[in-house]
C-alpha positions in Angstrom: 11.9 10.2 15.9 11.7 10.2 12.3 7.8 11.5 11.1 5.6 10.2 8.8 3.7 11.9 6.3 1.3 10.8 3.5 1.8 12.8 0.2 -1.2 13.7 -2.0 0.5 13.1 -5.7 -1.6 12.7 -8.9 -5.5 11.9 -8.9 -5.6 9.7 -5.4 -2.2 8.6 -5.3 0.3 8.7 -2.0 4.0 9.4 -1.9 4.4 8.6 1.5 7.8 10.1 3.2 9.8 9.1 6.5 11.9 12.3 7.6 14.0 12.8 10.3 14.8 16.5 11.9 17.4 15.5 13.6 19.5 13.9 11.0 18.5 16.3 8.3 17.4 13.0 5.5 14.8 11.8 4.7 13.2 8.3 2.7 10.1 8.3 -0.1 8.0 5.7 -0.7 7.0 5.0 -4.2 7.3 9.4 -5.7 4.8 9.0 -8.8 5.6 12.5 -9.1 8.8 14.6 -8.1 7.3 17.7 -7.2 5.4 16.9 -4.1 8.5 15.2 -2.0 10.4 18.7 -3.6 7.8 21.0 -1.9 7.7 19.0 1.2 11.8 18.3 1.5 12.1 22.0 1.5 9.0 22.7 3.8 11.5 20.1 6.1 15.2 20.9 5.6 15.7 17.4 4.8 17.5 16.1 2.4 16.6 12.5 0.1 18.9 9.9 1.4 16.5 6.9 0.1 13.8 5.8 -2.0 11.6 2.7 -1.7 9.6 1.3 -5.2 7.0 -1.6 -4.6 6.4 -2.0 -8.4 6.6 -1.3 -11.7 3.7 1.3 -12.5 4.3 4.8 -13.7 2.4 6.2 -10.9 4.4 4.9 -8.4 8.2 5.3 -10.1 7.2 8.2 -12.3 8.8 10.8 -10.1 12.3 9.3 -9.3 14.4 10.9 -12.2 13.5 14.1 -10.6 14.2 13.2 -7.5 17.7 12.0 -8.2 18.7 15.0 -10.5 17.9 17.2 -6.9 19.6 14.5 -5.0 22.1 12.5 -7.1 23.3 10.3 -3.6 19.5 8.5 -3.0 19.9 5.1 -3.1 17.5 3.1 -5.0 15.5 0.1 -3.7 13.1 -1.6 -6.4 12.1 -5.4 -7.2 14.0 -7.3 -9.7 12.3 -5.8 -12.5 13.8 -4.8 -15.9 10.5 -2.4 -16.3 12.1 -0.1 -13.4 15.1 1.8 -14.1 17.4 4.2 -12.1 17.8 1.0 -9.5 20.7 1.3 -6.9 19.8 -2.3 -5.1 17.4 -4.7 -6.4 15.6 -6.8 -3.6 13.5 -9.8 -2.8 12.0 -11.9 -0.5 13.6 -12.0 3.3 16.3 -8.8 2.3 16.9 -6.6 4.6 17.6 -2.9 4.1 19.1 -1.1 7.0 19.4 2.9 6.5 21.6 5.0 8.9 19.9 8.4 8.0 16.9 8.5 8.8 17.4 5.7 11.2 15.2 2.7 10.0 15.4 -0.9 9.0 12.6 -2.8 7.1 12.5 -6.3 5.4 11.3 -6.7 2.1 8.4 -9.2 1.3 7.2 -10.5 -2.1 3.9 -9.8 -2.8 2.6 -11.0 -6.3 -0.8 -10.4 -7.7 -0.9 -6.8 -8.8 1.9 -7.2 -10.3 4.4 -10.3 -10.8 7.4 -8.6 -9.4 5.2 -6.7 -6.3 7.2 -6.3 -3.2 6.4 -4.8 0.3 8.4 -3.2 2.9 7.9 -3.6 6.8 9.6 -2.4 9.8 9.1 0.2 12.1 5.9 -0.5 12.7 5.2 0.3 9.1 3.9 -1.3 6.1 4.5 -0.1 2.8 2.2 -2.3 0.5 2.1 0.1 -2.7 -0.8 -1.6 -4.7 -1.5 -5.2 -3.0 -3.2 -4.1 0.2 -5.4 -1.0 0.8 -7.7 0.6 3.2 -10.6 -2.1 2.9 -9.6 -3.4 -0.6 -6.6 -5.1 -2.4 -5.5 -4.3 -5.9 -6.8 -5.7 -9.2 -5.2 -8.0 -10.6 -3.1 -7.2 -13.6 -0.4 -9.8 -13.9 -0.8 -12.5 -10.8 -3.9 -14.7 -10.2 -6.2 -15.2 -7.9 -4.4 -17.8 -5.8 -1.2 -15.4 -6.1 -2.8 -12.5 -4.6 -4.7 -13.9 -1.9 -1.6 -15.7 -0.9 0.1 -12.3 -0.5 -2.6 -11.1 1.4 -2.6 -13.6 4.1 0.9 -12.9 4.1 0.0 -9.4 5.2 -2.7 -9.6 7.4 -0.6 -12.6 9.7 1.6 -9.1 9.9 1.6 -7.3 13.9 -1.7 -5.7 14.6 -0.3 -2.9 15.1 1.4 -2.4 11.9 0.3 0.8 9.9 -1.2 0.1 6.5 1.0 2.5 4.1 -0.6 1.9 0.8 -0.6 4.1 -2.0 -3.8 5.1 -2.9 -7.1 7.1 -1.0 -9.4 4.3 -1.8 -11.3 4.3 1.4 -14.2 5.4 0.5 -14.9 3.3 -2.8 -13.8 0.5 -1.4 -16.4 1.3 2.4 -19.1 1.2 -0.7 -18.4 -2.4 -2.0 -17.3 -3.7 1.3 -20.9 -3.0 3.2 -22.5 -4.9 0.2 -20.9 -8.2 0.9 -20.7 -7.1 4.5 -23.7 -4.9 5.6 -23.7 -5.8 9.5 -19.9 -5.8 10.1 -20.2 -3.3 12.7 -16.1 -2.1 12.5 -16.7 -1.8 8.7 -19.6 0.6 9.3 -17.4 2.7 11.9 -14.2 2.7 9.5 -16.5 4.2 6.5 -18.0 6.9 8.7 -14.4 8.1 10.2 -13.3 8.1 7.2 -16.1 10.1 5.6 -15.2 12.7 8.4 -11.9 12.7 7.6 -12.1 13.6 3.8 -14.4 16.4 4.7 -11.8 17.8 6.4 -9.4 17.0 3.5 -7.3 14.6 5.6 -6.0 10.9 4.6 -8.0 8.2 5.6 -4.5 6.6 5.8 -2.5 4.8 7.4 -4.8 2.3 8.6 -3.9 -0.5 11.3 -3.9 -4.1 10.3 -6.0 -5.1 13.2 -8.7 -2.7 11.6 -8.8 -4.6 8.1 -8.9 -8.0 9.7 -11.8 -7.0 10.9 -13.1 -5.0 8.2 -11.5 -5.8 4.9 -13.5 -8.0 3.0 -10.2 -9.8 0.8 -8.9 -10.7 4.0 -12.2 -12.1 5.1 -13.0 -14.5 2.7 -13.0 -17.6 5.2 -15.3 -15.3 7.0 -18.1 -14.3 4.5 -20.3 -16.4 3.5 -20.2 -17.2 -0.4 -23.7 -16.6 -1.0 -22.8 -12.8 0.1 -20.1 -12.8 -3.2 -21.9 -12.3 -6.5 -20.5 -15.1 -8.4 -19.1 -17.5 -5.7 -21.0 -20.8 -5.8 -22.1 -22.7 -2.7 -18.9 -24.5 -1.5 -16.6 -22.6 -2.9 -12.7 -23.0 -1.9 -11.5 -19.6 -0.4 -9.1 -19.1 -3.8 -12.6 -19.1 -5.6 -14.2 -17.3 -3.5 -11.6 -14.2 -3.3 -11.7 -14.7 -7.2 -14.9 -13.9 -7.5 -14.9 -11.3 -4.5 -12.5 -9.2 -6.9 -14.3 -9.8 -9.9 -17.1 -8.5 -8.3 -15.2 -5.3 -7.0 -13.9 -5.0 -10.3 -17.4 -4.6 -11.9 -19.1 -2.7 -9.0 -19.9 1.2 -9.9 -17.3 4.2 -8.7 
């Protein structure tokens, strides 16, 4: 059964990585860095048979030239995006990608909003969001809109409970902060924040998270669920676009 691990990389960023002993290979999810899959291929005896880029941003393609001078064979999955490079297969909405080593299959979803080109990868039980879902949060938007990214994110959260949040950043915590002030009675939201307060004292990920636990937690996948005058900014009657608009503007502004 192949094992997942979360790799610290950069400032807060995660490399996550799906290894399997028994075949020896093993697939990385958006290396910002080379030298942390390196370290933890060799820790495994694995070898890099695959790696999986959501987006453009050097933080989360940064590392693949490295990885490819180690392991020349890796096939390449990234959006169809001239800004990414080193590309074996570029992939859209409804592709499939279906690895033999380590075993696993995952279909690729567009995801717009961070980014224009943003694309997710689930199967396995896994979600690999990069930069348009996180642990109680969503990204900010650089290139998509409002409408765009909240799209994406019902996308996501109609997803299997079940499914394990992969995203690519430790964010908890900030985002636990912004969430109780929109939120300060959401009982699962209070929970989530304090496990994962325990969890970074013990220098573990808060991730992966459960997409059951951010539709009941996450606040930009509650907007039909809070009321507006809870979101500085959102005037009474607001249409859910509006009101996620100004939920993220409002995150965007908010201290730490």
């Amino acid at each position: 059964m192949p094992q997942l691990r979360a790799l610290p990389a950069l400032r807060d960023n995660y490399i996550w990585m799906l290894a399997d002993a028994a075949s020896g290979c093993a697939l990385v999810v958006d290396p910002g860095e080379a030298r942390p899959v390196l370290s933890a291929l060799a820790q495994s005896g694995c070898r890099l048979t695959a790696i999986l880029l959501t987006h453009h941003h050097p933080d989360h393609i940064g590392g693949t030239a490295g990885l490819l001078a180690r392991f020349p064979e890796a096939v390449v999955f990234a959006p169809h995006d001239e800004r990414i490079g080193l590309v074996t297969r570029r992939v859209g909405e409804g592709d499939r990608i279906a690895l033999a080593a380590p075993s696993a299959q995952f279909e690729v979803i567009e995801v717009p909003g961070h980014t224009r080109t943003h694309i997710a990868y689930h199967g396995e039980g896994l979600l690999f969001c990069g930069d348009t879902l996180f642990s109680l949060g969503c990204g900010r938007l650089f290139e998509g809109t409002p409408a765009q990214m909240l799209a994406s994110l019902d996308r996501l959260a109609a997803l299997p409970g079940n499914t394990q949040v992969c995203c690519g950043h430790e964010y908890t915590l900030a985002n636990a902060a912004f969430a109780l002030t929109v939120e300060p009675d959401n009982a699962v939201l209070r929970t989530r924040e304090e496990t994962a307060r325990a969890l970074r004292r013990s220098g573990l990920p808060t991730l992966p998270s459960l997409i059951d636990g951010e539709r009941a937690a996450n606040p930009f996948l509650r907007v039909d669920a809070i009321a507006a005058a809870r979101i500085p900014g959102a005037a009474e009657g607001a249409d859910r676009v509006a009101r996620f608009a100004a939920l993220r503007l409002a995150k965007d502004h908010f201290p730490g």
